[in-house]
N, C-alpha and C positions, 0 to 999 in steps of 0.2 A: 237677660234683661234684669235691670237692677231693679230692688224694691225697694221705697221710701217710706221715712213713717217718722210721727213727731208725738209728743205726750206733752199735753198739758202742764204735767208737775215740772217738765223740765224748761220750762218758763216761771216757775216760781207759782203755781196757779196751784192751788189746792181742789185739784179735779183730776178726776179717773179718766177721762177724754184721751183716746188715742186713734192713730191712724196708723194703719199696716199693711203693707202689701201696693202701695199706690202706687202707679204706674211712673207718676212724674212729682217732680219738684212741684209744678205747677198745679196736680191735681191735691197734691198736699196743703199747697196753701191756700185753694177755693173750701177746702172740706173745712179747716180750719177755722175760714173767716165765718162760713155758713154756720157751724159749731159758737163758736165768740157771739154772734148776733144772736142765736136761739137761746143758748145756755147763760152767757154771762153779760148778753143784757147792751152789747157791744154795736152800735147801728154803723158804726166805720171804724174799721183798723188804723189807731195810731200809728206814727212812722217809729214809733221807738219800740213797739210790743210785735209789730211787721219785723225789724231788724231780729229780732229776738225767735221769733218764730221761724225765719230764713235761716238764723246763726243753728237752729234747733233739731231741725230736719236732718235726720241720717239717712244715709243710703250708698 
């Protein structure tokens, strides 16, 4: 099973925020958005900072 994970800084975000070990692409980018809304204030994911976030994920 492949493991996925994304960090904040590599969006250009000056934030220690990361995710490791997630199971899917998909639970990557709920953790993400729930992350964006709490921390940086974010009520809906832009389609340009979405793309960014998609492009950002390893796994």
């Amino acid at each position: 099973m492949t493991a996925y994970e994304f960090k904040c800084k590599d969006i250009g975000m000056k934030c220690g925020f990361e995710v490791k070990g997630a199971s899917s692409r998909d639970e990557v980018t709920q953790l993400a958005a729930v992350h964006a809304k709490l921390t940086h204030g974010m009520q809906s994911i832009p389609p340009d900072v979405a793309q960014k976030v998609s492009s950002s994920i390893r796994g």
